[in-house]
N, C-alpha and C positions, 0 to 999 in steps of 0.2 A: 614667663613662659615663652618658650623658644619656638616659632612656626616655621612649617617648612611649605613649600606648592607642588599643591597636584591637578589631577585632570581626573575628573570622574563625568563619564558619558560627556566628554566633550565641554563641559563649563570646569572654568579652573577655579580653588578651593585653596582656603590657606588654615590649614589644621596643627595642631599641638604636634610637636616630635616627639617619638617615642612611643606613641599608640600603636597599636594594631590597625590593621584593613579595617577590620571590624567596629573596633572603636570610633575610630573617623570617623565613619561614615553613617552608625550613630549619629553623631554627635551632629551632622550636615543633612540630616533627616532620610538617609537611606539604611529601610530594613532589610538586613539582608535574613534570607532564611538559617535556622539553626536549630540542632539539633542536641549535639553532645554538650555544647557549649551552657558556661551557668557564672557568673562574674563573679561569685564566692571561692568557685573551686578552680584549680588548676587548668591548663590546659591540654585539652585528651585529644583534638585534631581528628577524631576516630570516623566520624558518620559523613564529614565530608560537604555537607549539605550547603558551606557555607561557602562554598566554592565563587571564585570571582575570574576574572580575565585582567591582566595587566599586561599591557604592553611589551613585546621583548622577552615576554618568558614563555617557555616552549609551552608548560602546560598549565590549564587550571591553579590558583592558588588557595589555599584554606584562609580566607580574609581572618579566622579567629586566632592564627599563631602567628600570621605573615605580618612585618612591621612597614609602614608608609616610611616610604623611600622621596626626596627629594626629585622633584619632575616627574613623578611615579602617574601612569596615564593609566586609569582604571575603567571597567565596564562591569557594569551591574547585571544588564538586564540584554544582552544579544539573544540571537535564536540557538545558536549554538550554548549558550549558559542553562536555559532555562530547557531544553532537550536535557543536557549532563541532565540538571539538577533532579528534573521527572524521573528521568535511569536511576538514577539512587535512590530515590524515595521509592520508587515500583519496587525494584529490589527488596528493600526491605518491608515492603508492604507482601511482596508474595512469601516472606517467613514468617507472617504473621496472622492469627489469626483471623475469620472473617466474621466476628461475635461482635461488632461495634452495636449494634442496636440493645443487645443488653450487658452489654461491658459496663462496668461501675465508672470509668469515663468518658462514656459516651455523651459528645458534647463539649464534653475541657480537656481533651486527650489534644497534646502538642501534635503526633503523628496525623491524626484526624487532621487538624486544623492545616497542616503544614500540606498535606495532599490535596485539601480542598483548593487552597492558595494557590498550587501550583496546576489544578485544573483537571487531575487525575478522577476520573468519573470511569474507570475501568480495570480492572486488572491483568496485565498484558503476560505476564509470565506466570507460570507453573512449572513446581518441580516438588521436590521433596520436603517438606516441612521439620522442623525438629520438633520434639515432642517431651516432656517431663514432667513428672507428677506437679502437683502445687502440695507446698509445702504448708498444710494446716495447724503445725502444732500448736505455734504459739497464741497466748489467747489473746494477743495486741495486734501480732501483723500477719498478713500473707505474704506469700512471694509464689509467684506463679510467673516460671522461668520461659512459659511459652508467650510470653507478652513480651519478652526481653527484646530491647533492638541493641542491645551492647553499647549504649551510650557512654556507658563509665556513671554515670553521676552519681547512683548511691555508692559505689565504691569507692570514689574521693571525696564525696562526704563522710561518711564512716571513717575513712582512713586521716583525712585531711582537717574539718573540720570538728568531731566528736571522739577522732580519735580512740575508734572500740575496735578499729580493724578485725569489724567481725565480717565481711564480704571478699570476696578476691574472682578473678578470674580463674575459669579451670577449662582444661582441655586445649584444642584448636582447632584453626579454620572453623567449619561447618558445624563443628560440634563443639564452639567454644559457651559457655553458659556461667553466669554471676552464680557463687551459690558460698554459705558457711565453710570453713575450713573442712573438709574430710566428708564434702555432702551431708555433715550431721543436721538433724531437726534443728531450726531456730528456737524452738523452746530450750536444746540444751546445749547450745549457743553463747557465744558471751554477748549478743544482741543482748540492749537495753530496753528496747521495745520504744526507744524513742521516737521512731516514725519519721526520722528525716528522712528516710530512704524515698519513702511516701512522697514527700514534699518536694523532691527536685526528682522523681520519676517522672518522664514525662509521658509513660502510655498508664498501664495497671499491671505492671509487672511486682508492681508490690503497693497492697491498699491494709487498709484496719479489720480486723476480724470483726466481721458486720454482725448486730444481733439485735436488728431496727426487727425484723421477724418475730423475733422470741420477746419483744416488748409489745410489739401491737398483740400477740397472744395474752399475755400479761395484762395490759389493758383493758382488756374485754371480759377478765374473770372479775365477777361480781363478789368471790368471796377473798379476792384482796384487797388491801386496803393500798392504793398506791401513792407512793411519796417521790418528789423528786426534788435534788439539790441541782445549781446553777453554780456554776467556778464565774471569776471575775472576767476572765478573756473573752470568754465563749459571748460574751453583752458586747465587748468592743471589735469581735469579730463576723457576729452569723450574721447582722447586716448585708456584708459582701455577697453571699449565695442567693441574695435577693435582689440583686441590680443596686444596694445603697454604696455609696461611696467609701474607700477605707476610711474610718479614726467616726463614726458614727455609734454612739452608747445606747443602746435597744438593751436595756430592765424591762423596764414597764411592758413591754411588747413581747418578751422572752417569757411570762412571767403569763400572759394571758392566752396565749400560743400553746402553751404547757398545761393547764387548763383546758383549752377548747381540744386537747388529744386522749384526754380521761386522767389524767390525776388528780386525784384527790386534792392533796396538799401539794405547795410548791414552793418550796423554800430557798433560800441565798446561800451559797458557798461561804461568799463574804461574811456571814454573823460567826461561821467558825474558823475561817479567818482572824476575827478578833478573838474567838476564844484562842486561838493556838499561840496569838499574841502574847494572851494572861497567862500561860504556860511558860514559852519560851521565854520571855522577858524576866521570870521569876529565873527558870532555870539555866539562865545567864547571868542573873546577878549572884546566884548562889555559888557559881564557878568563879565567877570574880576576887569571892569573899575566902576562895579555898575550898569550896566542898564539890572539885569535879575540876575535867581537864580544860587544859583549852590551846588553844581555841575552841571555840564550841564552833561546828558546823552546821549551819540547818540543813532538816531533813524532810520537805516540802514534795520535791520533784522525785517520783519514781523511777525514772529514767536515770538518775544521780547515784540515788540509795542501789538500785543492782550494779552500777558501775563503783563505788564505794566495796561492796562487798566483793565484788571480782580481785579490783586490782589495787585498793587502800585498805586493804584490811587491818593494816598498824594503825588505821585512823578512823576505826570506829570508836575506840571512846571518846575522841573528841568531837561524835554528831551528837545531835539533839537526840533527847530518848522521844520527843514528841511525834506523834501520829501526824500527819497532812492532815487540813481541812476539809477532805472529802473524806478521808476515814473518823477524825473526830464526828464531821455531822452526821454518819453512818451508825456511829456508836451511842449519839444522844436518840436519834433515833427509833434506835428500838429499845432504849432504856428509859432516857426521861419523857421523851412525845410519848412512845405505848403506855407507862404509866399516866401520866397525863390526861390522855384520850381513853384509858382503860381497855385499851387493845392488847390484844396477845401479840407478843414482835416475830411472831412464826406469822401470824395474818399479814406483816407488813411487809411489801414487794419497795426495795429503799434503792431509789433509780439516782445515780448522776450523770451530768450533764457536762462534758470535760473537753475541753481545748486539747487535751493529750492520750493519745494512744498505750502512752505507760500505766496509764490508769487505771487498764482494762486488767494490768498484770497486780497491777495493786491490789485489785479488790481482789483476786483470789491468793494472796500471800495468807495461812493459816499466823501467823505474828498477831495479825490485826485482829483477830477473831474478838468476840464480847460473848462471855457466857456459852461461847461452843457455836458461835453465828457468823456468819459474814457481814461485818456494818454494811458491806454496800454490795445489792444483788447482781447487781447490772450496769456498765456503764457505754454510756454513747458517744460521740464525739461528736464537735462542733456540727459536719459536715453528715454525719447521718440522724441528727435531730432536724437538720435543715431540711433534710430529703423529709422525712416523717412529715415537717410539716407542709410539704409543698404533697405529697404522696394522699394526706387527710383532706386537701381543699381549702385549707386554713389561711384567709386572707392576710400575710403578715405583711403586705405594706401595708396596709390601710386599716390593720389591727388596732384597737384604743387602748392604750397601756393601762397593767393593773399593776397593786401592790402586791409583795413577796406577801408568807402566808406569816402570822406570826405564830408562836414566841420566838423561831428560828429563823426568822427572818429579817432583822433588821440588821443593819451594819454598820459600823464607822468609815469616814474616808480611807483609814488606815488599811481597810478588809476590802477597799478595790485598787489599792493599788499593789497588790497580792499576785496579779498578773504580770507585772512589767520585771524586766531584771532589776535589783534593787529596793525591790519594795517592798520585801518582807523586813529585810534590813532596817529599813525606815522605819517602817512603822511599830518594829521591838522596840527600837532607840526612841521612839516617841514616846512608849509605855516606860521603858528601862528608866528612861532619865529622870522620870518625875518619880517613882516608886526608890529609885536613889536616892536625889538628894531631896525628895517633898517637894521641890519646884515644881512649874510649870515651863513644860520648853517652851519658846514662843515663837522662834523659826525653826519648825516643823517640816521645810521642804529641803531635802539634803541633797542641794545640786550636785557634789560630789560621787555620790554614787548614783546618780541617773546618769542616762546614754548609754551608749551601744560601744563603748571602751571593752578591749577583750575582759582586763584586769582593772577594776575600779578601786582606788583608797581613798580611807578617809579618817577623820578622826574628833571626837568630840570629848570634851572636859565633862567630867561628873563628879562634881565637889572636889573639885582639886585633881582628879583621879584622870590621865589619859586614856580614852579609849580607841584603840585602834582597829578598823573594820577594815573588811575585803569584799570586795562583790564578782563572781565570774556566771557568765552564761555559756550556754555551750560546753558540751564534753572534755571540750579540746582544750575551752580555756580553763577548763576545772583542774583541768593537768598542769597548766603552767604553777595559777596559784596555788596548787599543794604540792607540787614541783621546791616551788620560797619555803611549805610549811614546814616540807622534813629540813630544809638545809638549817633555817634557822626558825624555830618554832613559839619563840617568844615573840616575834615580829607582829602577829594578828592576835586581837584580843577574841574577835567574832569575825563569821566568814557566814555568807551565804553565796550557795550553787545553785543555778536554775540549770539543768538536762538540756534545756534547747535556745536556739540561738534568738536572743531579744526575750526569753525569761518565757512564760504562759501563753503572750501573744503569737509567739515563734512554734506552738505545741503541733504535734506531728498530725493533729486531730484539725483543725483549723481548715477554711474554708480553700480550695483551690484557686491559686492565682490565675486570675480573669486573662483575657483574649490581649491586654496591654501593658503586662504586667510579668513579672518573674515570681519563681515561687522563691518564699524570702525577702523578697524587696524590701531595704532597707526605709524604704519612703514608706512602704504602707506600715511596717511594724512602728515609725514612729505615729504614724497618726492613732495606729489602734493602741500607743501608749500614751498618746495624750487624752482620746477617751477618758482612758481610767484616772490620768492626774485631773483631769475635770470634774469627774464625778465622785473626787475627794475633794477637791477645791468646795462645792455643790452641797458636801453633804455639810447640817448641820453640827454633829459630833465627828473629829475627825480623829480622834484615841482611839485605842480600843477597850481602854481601860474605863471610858465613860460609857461605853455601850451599857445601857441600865437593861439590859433582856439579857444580856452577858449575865450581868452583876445579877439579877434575878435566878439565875440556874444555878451560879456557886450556892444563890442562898438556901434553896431551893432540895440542890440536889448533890454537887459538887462538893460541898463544904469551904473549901480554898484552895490556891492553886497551890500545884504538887502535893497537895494531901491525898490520903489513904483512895478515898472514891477517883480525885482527878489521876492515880496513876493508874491505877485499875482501868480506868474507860477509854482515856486520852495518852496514854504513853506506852511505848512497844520496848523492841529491844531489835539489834540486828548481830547477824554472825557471819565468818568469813564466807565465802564462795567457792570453790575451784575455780577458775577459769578455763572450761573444758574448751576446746580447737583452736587454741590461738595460733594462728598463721605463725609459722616459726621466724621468718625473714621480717616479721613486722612487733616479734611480741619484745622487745625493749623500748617500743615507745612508748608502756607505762612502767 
């Protein structure tokens, strides 16, 4: 590593070449303020905020594009810096709403925080405000353009990272505003509903379509019977919205949380997790053997599956015909639990609990339907079951953990590690291998496809037989990888895509990055993916194919996997999409 010397407020520093202002001085323990800025995405230079003074240059410099220069004599913190830096932040403070007391980020809003910091206790200008409807169509996001400070960042996420280029800039100056190709509704959109936008916005210019409301009504009616299912992430992340530290596994505490808010029953994602296991693992060997295409794609992350139909429509037959683990447990539901409990599945109010905002689009997809029903009534996200329960008075630090409810409630190691990129992967090939060749795998943890690698391979023998897997998280990277599939298609035998970036954990629904932290951070998504490899490590059965409550429901109810009932309840179908507004200067990067 090559160093070079500088001068920051007068003590000299010997820093890596090639960084930025910004980075430096990171990295030498000075914050400097930011706003557009996000270390994932490109550099936008737009807001300014990050302004520095160096030595010999006529004006102000943006530490986030400018590179440390050799003898480069820097100031942080003058009277003249921190004047600019108020002027800009007031400025955009006087185009902005003045609703912080019940803005849905009020509290973890970057602009909040960064006004506070700077000392701003008034609003010194007035003038003309811009104004535009909020955009409600969709049932996953908002976007409400009067929150906008023109950061950039959902726009070069979308564009850069996920790669849906469903966002762009429109207009100018005064009246410049982020919005879908041709002002069209994001419901008809080629938005995937993935919720990244959410995640690196840093005021409420785009949050999840809330319906914490319409469930505390739900709650309080006596003549339903309410149910709710728990996803694997949403245990290794809602920790954070409680002061716990990232990569902390709260089950037991989610579980009795959920309870003390009026549910009835409260069941595990992860037990149909393993069922989607007995599924997919069957409906993977059967393509192997000749009866179905392949690659086979999994078809898990909703955010995947509308980006699939948009713009890989030549590559639906190669997904899984399998339902998500939130629609399968949706399905058992109001089929085998109402029989079961001898309830009518019209009394059953069937709630989940989901790390992702795509989810919300999921449950109303008609595909999914059982018997003319929606498996799943309602779903919430990480970040507004957090609020419910702090909203209830529900003490969750100091909560006593309970168990999931059964018969749908228990799971394999295999059904938590269902949140991380790679996991679903794993834990087929756990079931595949032995239902192949009658063994038992006995290294069951496939370092090869963990990590936060764009494009993950791997490959493992099955009686002789090479199997070659692919693993991508993120939109963007799902492009690369099936980018190899069409060129050459015999290359992957299996392929799993997670929608958001680091798989479940990374879900657009997940808790807001804290006062010390970026949203996305790579440090916290590994911890809340160790979480989950812990709490596989943890469990006693770690297949999914030993799961005996599993194996209880085929006997039960199911008959066997891919049989007459298991397609009926648990397997859909998909078809192509239009891609209505695609930006024209951006639509050949699918």
């Amino acid at each position: 590593m090559k160093t070079i010397n500088i001068t920051v407020n007068n003590r000299d520093y010997k820093v890596e070449k090639g960084q930025t202002i910004m980075q430096a001085l990171d990295g030498l323990g000075f914050k400097i303020p930011r706003l557009c800025y996000h270390p994932k995405l490109s550099i936008e230079g737009a807001c300014r905020v990050c302004i520095v003074e160096v030595e010999g240059m006529r004006n102000f410099v943006a530490s986030c594009s400018h590179p440390v220069e050799e003898g480069m004599d820097i100031k942080t913190n003058t009277g003249d810096l921190r004047q600019a830096r108020r002027d800009i932040v007031e400025l955009i403070l006087d185009n902005h709403p003045e609703d912080c007391h019940t803005c849905e980020r009020d509290g973890i809003c970057e602009l909040q925080r960064l006004a506070y910091a700077m000392g701003i206790r008034k609003r010194h200008f007035e003038g003309e405000k811009k104004h535009y409807e909020k955009d409600l169509s969709s049932p996953a996001v908002i976007r409400d353009p009067d929150k906008c400070i023109l950061c950039g960042r959902c726009v070069r996420m979308c564009e850069e990272v996920q790669k849906v280029n469903a966002l762009r800039y429109a207009h100018r100056g005064f009246n410049t505003v982020v919005m879908p190709a041709y002002n069209m509704p994001f419901s008809e959109s080629v938005c995937t509903s993935c919720g990244q936008c959410i995640n690196v916005c840093p005021t409420a210019s785009f949050v999840e379509k809330n319906y914490t409301q319409e469930l505390f009504e739900k709650l309080n009616d006596d003549k339903l019977v309410k149910v709710v299912q728990v996803a694997p992430s949403v245990r290794a992340a809602i920790g954070e919205a409680f002061g716990f530290p990232p990569g902390k596994a709260m089950e037991g505490e989610m579980a009795a949380a959920l309870r003390r808010l009026g549910f009835d029953h409260v069941f595990d994602t992860q037990f149909a997790a393993d069922l989607t296991i007995m599924e997919e693992a069957n409906e993977f060997l059967e393509r192997v053997q000749g009866k179905g295409k392949l690659p086979m794609i999994t078809s898990c992350s909703s955010a995947w599956m509308k980006c699939l139909e948009q713009f890989y429509p030549d590559l639906i037959e190669n997904v899984s015909t399998c339902k998500s683990p939130m629609s399968m447990m949706g399905s058992m539901l109001k089929t085998y639990f109402a029989d079961k409990q001898g309830l009518s599945p019209e009394n059953i109010f069937s709630v989940a609990v989901m790390c992702c905002t795509a989810k919300k689009y999921e449950a109303q997809r008609p595909e999914l339907r059982v018997e003319g029903m929606d498996p799943t009534d309602l779903v919430v996200t990480t970040r507004e079951v957090a609020w419910m329960i702090k909203s209830s008075g529900i003490d969750f630090y100091n909560i006593k953990p309970e168990q999931f409810d059964a018969p749908l409630g228990v799971s394999s190691g295999a059904g938590a590690i269902f949140g991380v990129t790679g996991g679903v992967m794993e834990a087929a090939i756990r079931t595949a291998y032995e239902l192949y060749t009658g063994e038992t795998l006995l290294d069951i943890e496939l370092k090869d496809i963990r990590g936060f690698k764009s494009v993950k391979e791997g490959s493992i023998t099955m009686d002789g037989k090479e199997i070659r897997v692919a693993v991508a998280h993120g939109l963007g990277n799902a492009a690369e990888l099936l980018d190899i599939v069409r060129k050459d298609p015999d290359r992957y035998h299996f392929i799993e895509i997670m929608g958001c970036p680091g798989g479940c954990i990374g879900g657009g629904g997940q808790p807001y990055a804290g006062s010390n932290s970026i949203p996305l951070d790579e440090d916290v998504l590994k911890k809340r993916a160790e979480a989950l490899y812990g709490l596989d490590r943890n469990r006693t059965i770690r297949r999914s194919h030993e799961n005996r409550d599993v194996q209880r429901l085929y006997k039960e109810f199911l008959g066997r996997p891919l049989g007459s009932a298991a397609h009926k309840y648990l397997h859909t179908h998909y078809a192509p999409k239009e891609p209505r507004g695609i930006i024209p200067e951006l639509s050949k990067s699918r």
